[in-house]
Each structure stands twice: as C-alpha cells, then as structure tokens.
N, C-alpha and C positions, 0 to 999 in steps of 0.2 A: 688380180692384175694379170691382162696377159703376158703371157711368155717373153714376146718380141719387145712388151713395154718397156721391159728389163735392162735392156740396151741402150734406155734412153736416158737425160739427166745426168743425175748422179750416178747410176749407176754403170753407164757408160763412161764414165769419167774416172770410177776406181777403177775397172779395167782397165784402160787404156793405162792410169800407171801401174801396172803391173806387169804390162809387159816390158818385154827389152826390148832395147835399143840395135839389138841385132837383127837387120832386114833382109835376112836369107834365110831358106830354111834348113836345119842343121837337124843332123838324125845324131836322135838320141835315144838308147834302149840302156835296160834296167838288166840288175843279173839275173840270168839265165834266158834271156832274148837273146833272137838271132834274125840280124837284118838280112835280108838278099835279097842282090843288085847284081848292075852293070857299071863299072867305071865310065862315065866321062870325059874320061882321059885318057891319053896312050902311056902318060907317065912321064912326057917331054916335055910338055907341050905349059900355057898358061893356064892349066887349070888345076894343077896341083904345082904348091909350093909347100916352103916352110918358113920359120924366120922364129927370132928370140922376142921375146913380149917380156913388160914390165908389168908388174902383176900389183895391185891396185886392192886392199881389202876392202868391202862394202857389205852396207847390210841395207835389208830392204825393209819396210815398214811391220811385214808380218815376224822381224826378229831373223829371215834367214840370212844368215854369210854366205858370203862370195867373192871370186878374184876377176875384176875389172883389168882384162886386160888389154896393153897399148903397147903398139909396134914399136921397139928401139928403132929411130930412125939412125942412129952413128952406127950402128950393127950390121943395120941392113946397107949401108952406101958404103961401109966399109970406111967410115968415117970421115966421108967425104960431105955428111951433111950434119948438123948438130944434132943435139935430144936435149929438149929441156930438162926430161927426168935427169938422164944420164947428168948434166948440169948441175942440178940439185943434189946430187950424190947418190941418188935411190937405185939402189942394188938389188934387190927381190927380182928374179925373172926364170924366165920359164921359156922353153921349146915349144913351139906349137907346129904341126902339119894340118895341110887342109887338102882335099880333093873334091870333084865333082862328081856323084854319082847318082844313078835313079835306082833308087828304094821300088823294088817290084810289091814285096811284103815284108813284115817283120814276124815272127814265129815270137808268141808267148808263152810264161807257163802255164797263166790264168787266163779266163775268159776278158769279154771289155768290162771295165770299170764302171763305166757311166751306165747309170740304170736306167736313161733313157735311149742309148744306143744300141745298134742291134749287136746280135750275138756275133761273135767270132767264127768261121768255121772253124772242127776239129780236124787234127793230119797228124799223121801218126811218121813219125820219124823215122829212117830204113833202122834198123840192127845196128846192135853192136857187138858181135862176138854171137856168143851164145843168150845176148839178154834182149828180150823185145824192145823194138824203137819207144820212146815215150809221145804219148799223145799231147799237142801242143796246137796254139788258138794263130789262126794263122788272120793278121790284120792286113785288109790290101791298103797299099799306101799309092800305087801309081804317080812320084812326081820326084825330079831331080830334090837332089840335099846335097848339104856339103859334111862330110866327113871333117871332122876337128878333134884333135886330139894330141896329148903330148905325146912324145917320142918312145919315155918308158924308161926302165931305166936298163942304163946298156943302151940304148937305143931299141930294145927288144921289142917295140909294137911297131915302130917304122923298119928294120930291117924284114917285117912280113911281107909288107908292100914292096920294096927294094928287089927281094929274092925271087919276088913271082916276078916285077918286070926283066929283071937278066933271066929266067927260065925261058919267060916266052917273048920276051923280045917287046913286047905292047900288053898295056892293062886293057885292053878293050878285045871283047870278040869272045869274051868268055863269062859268066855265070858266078857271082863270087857270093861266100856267109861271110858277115862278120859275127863271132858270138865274142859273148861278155858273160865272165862269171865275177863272183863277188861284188860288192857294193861299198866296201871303206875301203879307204888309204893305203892297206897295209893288205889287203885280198882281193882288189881289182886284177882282173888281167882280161885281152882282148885277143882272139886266134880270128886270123883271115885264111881262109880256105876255097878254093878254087873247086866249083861244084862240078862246072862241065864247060865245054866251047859252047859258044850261043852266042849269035850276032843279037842287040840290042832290037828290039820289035825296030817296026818300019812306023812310020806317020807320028812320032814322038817329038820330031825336028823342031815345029813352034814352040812347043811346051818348053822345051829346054831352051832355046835359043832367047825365050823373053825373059829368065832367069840368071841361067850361067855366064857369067863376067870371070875376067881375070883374077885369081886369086890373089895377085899383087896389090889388085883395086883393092879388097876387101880390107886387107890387111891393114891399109893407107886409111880408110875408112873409121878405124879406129883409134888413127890417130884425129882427124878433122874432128870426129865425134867426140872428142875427150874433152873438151871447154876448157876451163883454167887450168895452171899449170900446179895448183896446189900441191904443197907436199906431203905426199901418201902418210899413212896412218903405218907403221910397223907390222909387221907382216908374224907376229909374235905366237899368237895363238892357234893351235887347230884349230883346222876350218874344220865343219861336220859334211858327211857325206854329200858326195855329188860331184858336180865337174871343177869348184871353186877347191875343192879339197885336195883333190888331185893334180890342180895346178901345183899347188903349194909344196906336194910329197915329189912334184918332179925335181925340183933343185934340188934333192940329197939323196941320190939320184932319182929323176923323177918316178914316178909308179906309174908306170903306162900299160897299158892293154896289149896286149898279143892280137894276132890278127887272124881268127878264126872266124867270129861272126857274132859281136859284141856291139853294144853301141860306144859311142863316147863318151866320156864322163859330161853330166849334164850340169846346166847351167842353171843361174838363178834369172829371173825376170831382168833383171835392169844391165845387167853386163851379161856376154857372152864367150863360151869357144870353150870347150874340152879342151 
C-alpha cells in the first residue's frame, strides 16, 4: 500500500485519536536536549502568564498516564467567578507558566529517530574548562512554541525567567538555551541561560502573528475544552515519566526544571502542558 494510503480510513482515524486536544505547539525536549530561542515576549506583556490548574488523572488507550489539566477559574478571578471543580471539593492542583517563544533549534544527544528522516547535523559544543565541548545533533525547528511548565519547586525553574527579566529589563533582544537533564520526578531539572544579545531575524512577523494569542486565551481554552464536570479519579498513584508526572511531583513541592535549556516536561496525546 502506499505511504500516503496510510492516512486514510482507519488509519487516519487512530491518529487523529491519538493526538491531543492541545492546539498550539508546545516545545518539548528530552534529558540532555537543549532548545534555543528568542522569547516572544518582553516579560509584561500578554504572552507569558501563569495561573493554578486542577490536574485531572487520564490514561490514554495505549495504557499511558497523564494529568488533564484545567484552569481554576475561582483562583484566577480571585474568586470573583466559581469552579465547578473547586465545587466538587477536588483539590489536586498544580502551578503552570506559559511563554511564547521561537525554537530556532533544539541540540540532541542522538541523531533523528525516524529512519526515514534525514540526518541531523553534528556541532560540537564550546568547552568546558579543560574538557572538549561534546558533539550533539543540532534539529532545525524554525516556528514559534509555547514554553509550559511548572514553576518547580521553591519556584526554582520560574525565578530563571524572573532574574533574566529584572537583569535586562526585557526577555526579547537576546539569544536564550533551555536545557533539561534528567527524566523522572525526582532528577528533572531545567537551566535557562542567556547565550548572547540578538535581535530576532526580521520577516518572521506572519509566522508568529497567525499563532501567537494571548496566553490568558489559552488557558481559558482549557477550561471550554473540558466537557462535563465529572468528578476526577484521585490523583493516588505515580504517574511514570513525562510531563503528567511532573505535574503531580509539583504539589509537594512541585519538581520543576531550572532554566538553562531543557525542554518541558512532556505531555501525553489527549491532555496537555508541562
């Protein structure tokens, strides 16, 4: 059968559920990936916020866990509007941050995956001291994402972001890594580092602008998207690796990434957001 056939029927029909229900695209790397970008943002503005989510256990047909989550609205209005959750008693919840940023490339350990895709280029990292940079598969990504991710605990992966805006006054105009080491609950963390000044290429304007919405929408999005108000499943068991895990380790206090040039903890097909 051909290739393209593939996509049709049925088999266009299991992928579609497979994916999620999250209609942005959200950068997500693995340990020891390193994304780098440009903020989207100056740090004030509507394209980075944060807010508290009720975190929602799911599994998806292939047996993976994950945390579905949905924006407290009594949290975010300051209680000025209800939460059905909040209503129902359900307490499980989690810090989430979001920004806009364009993914120039992401630096891997390993070449690409897919054996029908081409190779990666090699680049070899500056120095560390006295020990050679390590060579790493550099993937071009060219296209805005949104950064999501819990806070960490201490706040320790959001006050990255925080200390570079009061340094320089604006997240834009400069060159940023995010890296990520480790990959469970308990050995994630995320360093954001500031590579150089560098204004964002020029003629990128449409790209982003048919994309990038206010992050408040987004958020709101996840409530409209939620359907019934069922009452959540207990939030009892570890989750296994990934972004839904990570949700979970943020309430005691969460595990969050440092902000060097890591991705965010990834998500499962049917719910979304590190």
């Amino acid at each position: 059968m051909v290739e393209k056939d593939k996509k049709r029927g049925i088999h266009r029909a299991r992928e579609a559920g497979a994916q999620s229900t999250f209609r942005y695209p959200k950068l997500r790397i693995e340990a020891g990936d390193r994304a780098r970008f440009w903020f989207l943002s100056n740090g004030e503005d509507d394209h980075f916020d944060g807010a508290r989510f009720h975190l929602f256990p799911r599994q998806t047909r292939t047996g993976k866990v994950y945390n579905e989550e949905i924006l407290c609205q009594r949290l975010r209005t300051d209680g000025e509007e209800s939460c059905a959750f909040c209503d129902e008693g359900h307490e499980d919840m989690a810090l989430r941050f979001s920004i806009w940023i364009w993914v120039e490339h992401i630096l891997h350990l390993g070449d690409n995956p897919d054996p029908e895709g081409e190779a990666w280029e090699q680049t070899r990292l500056a120095p560390e001291g006295n020990k050679k940079g390590r060579i790493m598969f550099k993937e071009m990504v060219g296209q805005p994402m949104l950064i999501w991710m819990a806070y960490g605990k201490e706040w320790v992966w959001f006050s990255q972001f925080d200390a570079i805006l009061n340094k320089y006054g604006s997240l834009e105009g400069r060159f940023y890594e995010l890296k990520r080491v480790g990959s469970g609950m308990q050995d994630t963390d995320y360093t954001l580092t500031m590579l150089k000044a560098a204004k964002l290429p020029k003629g990128l304007s449409e790209k982003i602008d048919a994309v990038r919405v206010p992050i408040d929408q987004i958020f709101a999005e996840s409530v409209t998207g939620a359907g019934s108000t069922r009452r959540p499943t207990p939030l009892g068991a570890a989750l296994p690796d990934g972004e839904g895990a990570e949700a979970a380790a943020e309430e005691e206090p969460v595990e969050e990434a440092a902000t060097t040039g890591d991705e965010i903890p990834e998500e499962a097909p049917a719910e979304e957001m590190v």
